[in-house]
VEXSEMI-475042 format. One record per residue (C-alpha): residue in one letter; x, y negated, z. Coordinates in steps of 0.25 Angstrom, whole numbers. Layout:
N
ATOM mardo     X     Y     Z
ATOM     a     X     Y     Z
...
REM end
This chain:
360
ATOM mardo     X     Y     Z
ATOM     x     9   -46   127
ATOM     x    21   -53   120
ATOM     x    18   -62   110
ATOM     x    26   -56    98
ATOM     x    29   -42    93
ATOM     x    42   -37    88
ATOM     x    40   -33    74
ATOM     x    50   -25    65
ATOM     x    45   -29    50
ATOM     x    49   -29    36
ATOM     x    53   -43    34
ATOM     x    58   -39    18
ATOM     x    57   -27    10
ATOM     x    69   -17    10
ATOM     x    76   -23    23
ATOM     x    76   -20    35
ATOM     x    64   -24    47
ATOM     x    66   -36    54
ATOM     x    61   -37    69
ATOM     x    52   -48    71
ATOM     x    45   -55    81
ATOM     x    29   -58    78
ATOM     x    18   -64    86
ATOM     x    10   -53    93
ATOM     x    -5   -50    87
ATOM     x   -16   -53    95
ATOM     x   -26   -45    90
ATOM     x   -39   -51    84
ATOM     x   -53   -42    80
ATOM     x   -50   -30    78
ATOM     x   -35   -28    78
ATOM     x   -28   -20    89
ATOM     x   -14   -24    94
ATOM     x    -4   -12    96
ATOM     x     8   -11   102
ATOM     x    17    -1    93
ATOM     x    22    11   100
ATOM     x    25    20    89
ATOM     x    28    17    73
ATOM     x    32    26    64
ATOM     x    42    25    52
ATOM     x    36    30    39
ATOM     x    44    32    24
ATOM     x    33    20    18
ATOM     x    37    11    27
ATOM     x    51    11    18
ATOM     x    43     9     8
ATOM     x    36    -3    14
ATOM     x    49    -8    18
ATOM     x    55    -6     4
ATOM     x    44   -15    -2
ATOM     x    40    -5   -12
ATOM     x    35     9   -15
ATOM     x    41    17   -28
ATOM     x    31    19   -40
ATOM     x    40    26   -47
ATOM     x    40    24   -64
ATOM     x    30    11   -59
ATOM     x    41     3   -50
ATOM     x    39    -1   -36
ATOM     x    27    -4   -29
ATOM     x    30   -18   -21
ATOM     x    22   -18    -8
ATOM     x    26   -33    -8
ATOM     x    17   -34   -20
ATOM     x     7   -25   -14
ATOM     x     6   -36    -3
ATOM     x    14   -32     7
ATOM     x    20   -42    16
ATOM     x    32   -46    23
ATOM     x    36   -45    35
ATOM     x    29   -32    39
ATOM     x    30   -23    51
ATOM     x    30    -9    43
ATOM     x    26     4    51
ATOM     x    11    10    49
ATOM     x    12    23    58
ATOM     x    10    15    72
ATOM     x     6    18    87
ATOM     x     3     9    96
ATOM     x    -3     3   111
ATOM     x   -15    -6   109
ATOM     x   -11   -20   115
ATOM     x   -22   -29   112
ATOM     x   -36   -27   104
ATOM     x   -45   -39    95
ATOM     x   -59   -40   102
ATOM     x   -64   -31    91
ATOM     x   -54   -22    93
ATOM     x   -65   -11    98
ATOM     x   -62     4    99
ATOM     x   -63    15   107
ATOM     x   -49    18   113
ATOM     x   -41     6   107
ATOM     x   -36     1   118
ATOM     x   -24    -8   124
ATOM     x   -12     2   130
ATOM     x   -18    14   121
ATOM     x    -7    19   111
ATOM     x   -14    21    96
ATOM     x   -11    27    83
ATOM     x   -12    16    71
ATOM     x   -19    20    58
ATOM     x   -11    10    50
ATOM     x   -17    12    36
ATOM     x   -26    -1    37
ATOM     x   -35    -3    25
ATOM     x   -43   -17    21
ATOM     x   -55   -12    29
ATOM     x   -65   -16    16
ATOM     x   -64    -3     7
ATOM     x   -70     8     5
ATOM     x   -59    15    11
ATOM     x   -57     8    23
ATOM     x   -72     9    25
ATOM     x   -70    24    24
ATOM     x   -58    24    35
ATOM     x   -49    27    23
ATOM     x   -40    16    26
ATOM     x   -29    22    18
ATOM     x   -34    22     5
ATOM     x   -39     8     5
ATOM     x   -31     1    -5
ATOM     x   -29   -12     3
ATOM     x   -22    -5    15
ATOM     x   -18   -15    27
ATOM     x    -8    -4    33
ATOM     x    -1    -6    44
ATOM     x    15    -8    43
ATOM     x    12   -11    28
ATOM     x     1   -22    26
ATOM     x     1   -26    42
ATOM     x    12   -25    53
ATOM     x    15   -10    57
ATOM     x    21    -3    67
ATOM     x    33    -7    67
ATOM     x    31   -19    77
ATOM     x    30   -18    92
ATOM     x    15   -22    90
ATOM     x     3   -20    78
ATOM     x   -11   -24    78
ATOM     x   -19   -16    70
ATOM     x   -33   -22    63
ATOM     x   -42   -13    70
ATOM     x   -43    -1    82
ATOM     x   -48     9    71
ATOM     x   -34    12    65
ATOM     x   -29    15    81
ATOM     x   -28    31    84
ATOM     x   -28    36    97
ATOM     x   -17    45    99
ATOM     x   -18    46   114
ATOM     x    -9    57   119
ATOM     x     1    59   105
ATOM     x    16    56   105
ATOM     x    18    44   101
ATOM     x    29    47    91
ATOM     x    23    57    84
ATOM     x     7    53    83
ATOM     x    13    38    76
ATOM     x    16    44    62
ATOM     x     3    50    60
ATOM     x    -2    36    57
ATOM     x     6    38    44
ATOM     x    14    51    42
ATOM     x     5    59    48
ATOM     x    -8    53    41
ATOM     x    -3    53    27
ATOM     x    -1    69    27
ATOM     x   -13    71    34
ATOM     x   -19    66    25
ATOM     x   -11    70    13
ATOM     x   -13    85    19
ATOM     x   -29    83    20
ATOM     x   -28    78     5
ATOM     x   -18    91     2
ATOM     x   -32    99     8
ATOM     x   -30   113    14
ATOM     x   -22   126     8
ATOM     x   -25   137     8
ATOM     x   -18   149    14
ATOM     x    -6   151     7
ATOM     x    -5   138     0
ATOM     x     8   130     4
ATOM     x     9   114     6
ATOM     x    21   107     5
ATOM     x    26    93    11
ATOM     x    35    87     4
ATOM     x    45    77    11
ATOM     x    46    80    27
ATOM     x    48    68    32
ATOM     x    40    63    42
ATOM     x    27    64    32
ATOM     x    30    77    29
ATOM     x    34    81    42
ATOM     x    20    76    47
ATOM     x    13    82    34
ATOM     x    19    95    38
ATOM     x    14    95    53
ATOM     x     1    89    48
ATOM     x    -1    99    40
ATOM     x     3   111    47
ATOM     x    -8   105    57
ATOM     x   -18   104    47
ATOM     x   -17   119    44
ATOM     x    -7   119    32
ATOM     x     1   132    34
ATOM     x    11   133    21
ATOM     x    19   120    23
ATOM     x    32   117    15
ATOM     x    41   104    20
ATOM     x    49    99     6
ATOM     x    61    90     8
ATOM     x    75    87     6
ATOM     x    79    85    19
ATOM     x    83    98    28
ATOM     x    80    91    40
ATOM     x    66    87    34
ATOM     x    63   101    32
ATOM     x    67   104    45
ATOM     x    58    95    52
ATOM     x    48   101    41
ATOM     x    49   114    46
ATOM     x    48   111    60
ATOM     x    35   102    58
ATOM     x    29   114    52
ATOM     x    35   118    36
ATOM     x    33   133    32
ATOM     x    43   132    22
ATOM     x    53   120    19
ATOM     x    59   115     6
ATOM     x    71   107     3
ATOM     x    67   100   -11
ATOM     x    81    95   -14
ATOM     x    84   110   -18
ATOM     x    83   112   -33
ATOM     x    70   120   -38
ATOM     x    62   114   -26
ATOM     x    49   115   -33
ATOM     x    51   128   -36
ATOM     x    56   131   -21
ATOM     x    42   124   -16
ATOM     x    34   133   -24
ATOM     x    40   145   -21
ATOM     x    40   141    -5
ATOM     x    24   138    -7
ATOM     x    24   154   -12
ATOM     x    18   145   -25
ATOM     x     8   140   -18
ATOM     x    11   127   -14
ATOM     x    -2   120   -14
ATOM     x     0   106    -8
ATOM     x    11    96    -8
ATOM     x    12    84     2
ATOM     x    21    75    -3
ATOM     x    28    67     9
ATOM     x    39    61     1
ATOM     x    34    57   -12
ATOM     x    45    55   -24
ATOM     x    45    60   -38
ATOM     x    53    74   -34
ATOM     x    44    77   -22
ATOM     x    31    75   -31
ATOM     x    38    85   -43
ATOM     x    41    94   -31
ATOM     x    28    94   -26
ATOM     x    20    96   -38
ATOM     x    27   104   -46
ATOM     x    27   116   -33
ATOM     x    14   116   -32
ATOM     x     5   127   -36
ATOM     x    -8   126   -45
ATOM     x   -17   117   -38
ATOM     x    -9   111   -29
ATOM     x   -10    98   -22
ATOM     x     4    86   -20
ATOM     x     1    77   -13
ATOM     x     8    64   -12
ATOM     x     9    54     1
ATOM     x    24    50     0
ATOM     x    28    37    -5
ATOM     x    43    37    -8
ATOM     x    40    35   -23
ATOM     x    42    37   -38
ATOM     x    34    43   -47
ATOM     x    25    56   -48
ATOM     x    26    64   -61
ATOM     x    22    77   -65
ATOM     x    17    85   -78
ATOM     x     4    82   -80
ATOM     x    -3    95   -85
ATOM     x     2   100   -71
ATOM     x    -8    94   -64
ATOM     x   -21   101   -72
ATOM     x   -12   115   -74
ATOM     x    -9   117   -58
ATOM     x   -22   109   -54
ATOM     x   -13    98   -48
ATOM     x   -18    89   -34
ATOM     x    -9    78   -34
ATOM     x   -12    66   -27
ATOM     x    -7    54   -15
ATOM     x   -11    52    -1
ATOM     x    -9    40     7
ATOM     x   -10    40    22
ATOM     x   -23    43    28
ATOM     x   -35    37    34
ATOM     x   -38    33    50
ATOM     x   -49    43    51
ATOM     x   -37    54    47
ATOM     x   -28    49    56
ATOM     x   -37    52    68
ATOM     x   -40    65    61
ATOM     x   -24    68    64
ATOM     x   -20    64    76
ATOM     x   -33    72    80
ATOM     x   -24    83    73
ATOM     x   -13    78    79
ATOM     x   -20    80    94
ATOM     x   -22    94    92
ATOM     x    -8    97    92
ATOM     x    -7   103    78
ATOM     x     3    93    72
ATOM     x    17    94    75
ATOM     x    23    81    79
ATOM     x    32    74    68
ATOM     x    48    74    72
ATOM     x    49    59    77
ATOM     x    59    51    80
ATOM     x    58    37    89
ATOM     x    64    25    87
ATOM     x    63    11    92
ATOM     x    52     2    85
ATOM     x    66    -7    82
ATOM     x    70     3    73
ATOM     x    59     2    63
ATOM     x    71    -2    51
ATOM     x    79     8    54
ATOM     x    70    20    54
ATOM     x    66    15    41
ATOM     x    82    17    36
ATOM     x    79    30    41
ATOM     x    67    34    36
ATOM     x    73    28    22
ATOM     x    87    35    23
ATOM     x    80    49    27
ATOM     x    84    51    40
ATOM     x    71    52    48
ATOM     x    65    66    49
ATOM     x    52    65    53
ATOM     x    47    52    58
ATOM     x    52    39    66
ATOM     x    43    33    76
ATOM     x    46    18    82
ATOM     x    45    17    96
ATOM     x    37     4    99
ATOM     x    39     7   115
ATOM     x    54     8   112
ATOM     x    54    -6   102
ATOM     x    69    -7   104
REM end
């Protein structure tokens, strides 16, 4: 094994990554050594690149300030080939040449919430490709075997953004709860997160699904991972076009994108008692009329990610065939900056996996 590891990081917020050369890890305790095969390129990392998320009426939220350090390898949705385990690196299947799946939401292992496997809403998350070197690197060591996912026997490219884009909607769709027949869901956004949140969802036995965006590619791609019905929201009278495609009965929202119009959109179609759910993070601020929310018996509420235990509980999903494969597209692991131009200009429909066997 080399003695360094090629690592394209953020070196300063708002430019581009840098390729670098670090010493490679030897792993100690518990930590596991992975050689990157696969690492998907998801819209937060533009935010992490950036520096900042948009709060809207209440400024920017400065990850530097929220303690996170420079330089980084970003990229959280990661699969990779076991190299080398610490000498209590102990569990059943977890080992060197077998290819895994990286839970990457990481929490400080002393809450209540990482007691419970509920990783992602520990408030001191350690994730991956944010507060610890990701996936974009030709190697990662990861603290512990438990966040490996076998995933023997999947594509490659199409199992890595479940980590991430296909966790958040699963579940985002779980805390949406079942409709019931008649009853319409809209996803809102179909980029990969929607894309994903509409195969998931079909999988999961939703069977009135409307796929929302200004894109007519998007919508394409919506319609063939599953979409009923499509809508192009740039068109005047959008909400009033959802509704009347939901047979005024749209009783969830999943919100991929997450901006001020999407939220009004979203909200305002819904019928009495129905549920918007946020997961996107592109930013601004939410606002709505208040006595809306006790006269139409309102849900609104966030989600963020998902747990370890849910992840199994999808690619189990996944196994049965049920889910239809995101649209994909492969580049080199040395093209991790320009992916994210990409991703950031709107010119990637479904998602972008780096190739850690093709590093060039």
């Amino acid at each position: 094994m080399s003695d360094t590891y090629t690592s394209y990081d953020l070196v300063e917020f708002g430019k581009p990554l840098q390729a670098r050369q670090r010493p490679m890890p030897k792993p100690q305790g518990t930590e596991v050594l992975l050689r990157i095969r696969r690492s998907g390129v998801c819209h937060s990392d533009i935010h992490i690149q950036d520096g900042y998320f948009d709060l809207g009426s209440m400024g920017k939220m400065s990850l530097a300030q929220r303690g996170l350090k420079l330089p980084v390898a970003m990229g959280h949705e990661m699969l990779g080939e076991v190299v080398a385990l610490g000498p209590d690196a102990k569990a059943d299947g977890v080992t060197p040449g077998k290819t895994m799946l990286i839970f990457p939401w990481v929490g400080c292992g002393k809450c209540e919430a990482c007691n419970e496997d509920r990783e992602n809403d520990c408030i001191n998350m350690q994730s991956y490709g944010v507060a610890q070197d990701g996936g974009y690197a030709s190697h990662v060591l990861i603290r512990h075997p438990k966040f490996l996912v076998d995933v023997e026997g999947l594509d490659l490219d199409a199992v890595t953004p479940y980590a991430c884009s296909g966790l958040t909607v699963f579940n985002a769709l779980g805390k949406l709860g079942a409709l019931r027949d008649g009853e319409w869901l809209a996803v809102i956004g179909c980029g990969g997160l929607g894309l994903n949140a509409i195969a998931i969802a079909r999988a999961m036995g939703f069977t009135r699904i409307i796929g929302v965006d200004a894109d007519a590619n998007k919508l394409e791609a919506a319609t063939e991972m599953g979409a009923d019905k499509v809508l192009d929201a740039s068109q005047p009278d959008a909400v009033k076009n959802l509704a009347t495609l939901a047979e005024g009965r749209l009783m969830g929202v999943l919100d991929t994108v997450g901006l001020p119009a999407t939220s009004q959109l979203g909200v305002m179609a819904l019928t009495k008692t129905g549920r918007y759910l946020v997961v996107g993070l592109h930013g601004g601020d939410f606002k709505m009329p208040l006595p809306m929310l006790p006269q139409k018996a309102l849900t609104v509420r966030g989600a963020f990610v998902g747990s370890s235990p849910q992840l199994r509980e999808l690619i189990a999903l996944v196994r049965t065939g049920k889910v239809k494969p995101l649209i994909m597209e492969s580049r080199p692991l040395s093209a991790a900056s320009e992916a994210l131009d990409d991703l950031r200009a709107g010119k990637v429909t479904g998602r972008v996996v780096l190739n850690g066997d093709d590093p060039s």
